[in-house]
C-alpha positions in Angstrom: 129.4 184.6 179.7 129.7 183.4 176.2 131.5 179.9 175.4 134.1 181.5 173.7 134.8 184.2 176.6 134.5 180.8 179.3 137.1 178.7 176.4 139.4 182.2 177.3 139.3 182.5 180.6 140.1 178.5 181.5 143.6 177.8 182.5 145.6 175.7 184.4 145.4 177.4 187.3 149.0 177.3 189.8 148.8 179.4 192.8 145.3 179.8 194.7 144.5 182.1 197.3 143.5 180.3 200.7 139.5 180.7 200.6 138.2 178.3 200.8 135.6 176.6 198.1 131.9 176.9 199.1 130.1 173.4 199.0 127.5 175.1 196.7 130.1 175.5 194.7 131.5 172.5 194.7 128.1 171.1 194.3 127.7 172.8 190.7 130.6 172.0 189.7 129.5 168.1 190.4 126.0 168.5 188.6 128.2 169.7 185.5 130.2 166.3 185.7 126.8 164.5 186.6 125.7 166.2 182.8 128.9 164.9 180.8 128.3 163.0 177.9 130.0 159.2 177.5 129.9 156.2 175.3 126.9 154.4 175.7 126.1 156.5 178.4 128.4 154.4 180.4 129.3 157.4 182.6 132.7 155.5 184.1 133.7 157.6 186.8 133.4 158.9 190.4 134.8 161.6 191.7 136.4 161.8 195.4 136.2 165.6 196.8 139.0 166.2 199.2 138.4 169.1 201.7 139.6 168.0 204.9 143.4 169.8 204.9 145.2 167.0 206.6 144.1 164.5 204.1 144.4 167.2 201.1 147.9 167.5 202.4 148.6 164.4 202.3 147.1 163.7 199.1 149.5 167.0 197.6 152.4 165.3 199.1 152.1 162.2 196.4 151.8 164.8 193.8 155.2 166.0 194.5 157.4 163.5 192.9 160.7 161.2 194.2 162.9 162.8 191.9 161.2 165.4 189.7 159.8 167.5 192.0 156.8 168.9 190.1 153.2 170.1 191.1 154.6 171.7 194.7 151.8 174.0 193.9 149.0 171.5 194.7 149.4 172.0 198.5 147.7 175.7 198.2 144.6 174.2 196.2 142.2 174.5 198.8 140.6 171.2 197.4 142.0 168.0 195.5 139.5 166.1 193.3 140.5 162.8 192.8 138.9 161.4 189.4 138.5 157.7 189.2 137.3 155.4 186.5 134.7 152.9 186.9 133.7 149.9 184.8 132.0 151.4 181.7 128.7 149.5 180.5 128.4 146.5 178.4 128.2 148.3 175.3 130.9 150.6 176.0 133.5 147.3 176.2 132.1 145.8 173.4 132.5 149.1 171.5 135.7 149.7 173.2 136.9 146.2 172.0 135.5 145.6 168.6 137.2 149.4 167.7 140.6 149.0 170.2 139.7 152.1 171.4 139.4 152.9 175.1 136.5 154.9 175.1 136.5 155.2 179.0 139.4 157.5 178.5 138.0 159.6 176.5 135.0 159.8 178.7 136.9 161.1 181.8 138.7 163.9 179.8 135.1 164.8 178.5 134.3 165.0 182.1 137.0 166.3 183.3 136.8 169.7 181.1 133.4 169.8 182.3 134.8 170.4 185.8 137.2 172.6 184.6 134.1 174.7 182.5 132.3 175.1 184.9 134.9 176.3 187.7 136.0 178.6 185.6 132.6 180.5 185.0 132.3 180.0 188.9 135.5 182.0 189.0 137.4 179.3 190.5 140.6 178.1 188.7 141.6 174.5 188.2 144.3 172.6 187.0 144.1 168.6 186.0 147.1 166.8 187.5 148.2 163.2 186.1 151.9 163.2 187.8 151.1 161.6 190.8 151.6 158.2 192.8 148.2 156.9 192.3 149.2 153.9 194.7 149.2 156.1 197.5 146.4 158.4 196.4 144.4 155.4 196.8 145.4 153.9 199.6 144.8 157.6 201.2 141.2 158.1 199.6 140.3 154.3 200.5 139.6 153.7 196.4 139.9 150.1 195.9 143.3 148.4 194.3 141.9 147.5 191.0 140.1 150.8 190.1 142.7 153.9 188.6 143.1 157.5 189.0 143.6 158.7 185.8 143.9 162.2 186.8 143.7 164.4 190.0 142.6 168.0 189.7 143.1 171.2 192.0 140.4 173.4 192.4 140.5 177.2 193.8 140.0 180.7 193.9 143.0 182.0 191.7 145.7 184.3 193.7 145.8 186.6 190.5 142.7 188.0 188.5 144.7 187.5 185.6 144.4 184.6 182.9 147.4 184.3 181.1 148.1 185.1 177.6 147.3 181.8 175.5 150.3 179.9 174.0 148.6 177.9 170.8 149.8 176.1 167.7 148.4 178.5 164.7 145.2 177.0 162.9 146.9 175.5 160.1 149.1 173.8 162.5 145.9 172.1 163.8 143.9 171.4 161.5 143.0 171.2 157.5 139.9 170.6 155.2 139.4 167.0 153.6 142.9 165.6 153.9 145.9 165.2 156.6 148.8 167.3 155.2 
């Protein structure tokens, strides 16, 4: 598959079929992550898999939402992925500080499209959730107070064999040549 056909065929993926994920699977998607670039090399993440269905359950329920009731989806994902940061390296902070940019951030959406890649030429579908109590997500997945869950993401085989048309902003909507206008 071509990069352009894989950039197609990658979508938030909302309704999964009950199958469940094979640990090979799982497994490539992983060394994909392992491969991510970062600033500095710093690499500042971990990622928790979440097979067992009690605990995955549990884990959807604090995607739900008190009053909004979003992501009720997540419960079919046969697995959660939970996505935390770690400390990035020495030179990562010093960059991160002497520019006031958090480069860790960037980092774990670097990674986490590389999870999302490389499920999608798997054939599994994906979706990156960041509506969630992370409080309870890591009390659940025993991650330690201090450290955060920037995002969770659901991983599948889609229900339908379909990929959505794609809703974009027209090119010069996104970007120009030499200037911002």
């Amino acid at each position: 598959m071509h990069f352009s056909e894989l950039l197609l065929k990658r979508e938030s993926t909302r309704k999964y079929l009950s199958r469940p994920v094979e640990k090979d699977a799982i497994e490539r998607i992983m060394e994909a992550c392992r491969l991510a670039p970062s600033a500095c090399n710093s690499q500042p993440w971990r990622f928790v898999v979440v097979t067992d269905p009690g605990l995955k359950d549990r884990v959807a329920q604090a995607t739900f939402g008190k009053v909004l009731r979003f992501n009720r989806f997540v419960v079919e994902a046969p697995v959660i992925v939970a996505l935390v940061a770690e400390p990035p390296n020495w030179l990562s902070k010093i960059g991160s500080s002497i520019k006031d940019k958090d480069y860790y951030l960037m980092d774990i959406g670097i990674v986490a499209e590389h999870f999302c890649l490389q499920a999608a030429e798997l054939g599994l579908g994906s979706c990156m959730i960041g509506w969630f109590e992370e409080k309870t997500v890591k009390e659940l997945l025993n991650i330690p107070t201090k450290k955060r869950v920037p995002l969770l993401i659901t991983l599948g085989y889609p229900a339908k064999d379909t990929t959505r048309k794609k809703i974009r902003k027209q090119p010069k909507e996104v970007y120009t040549f030499n200037k911002y206008r």
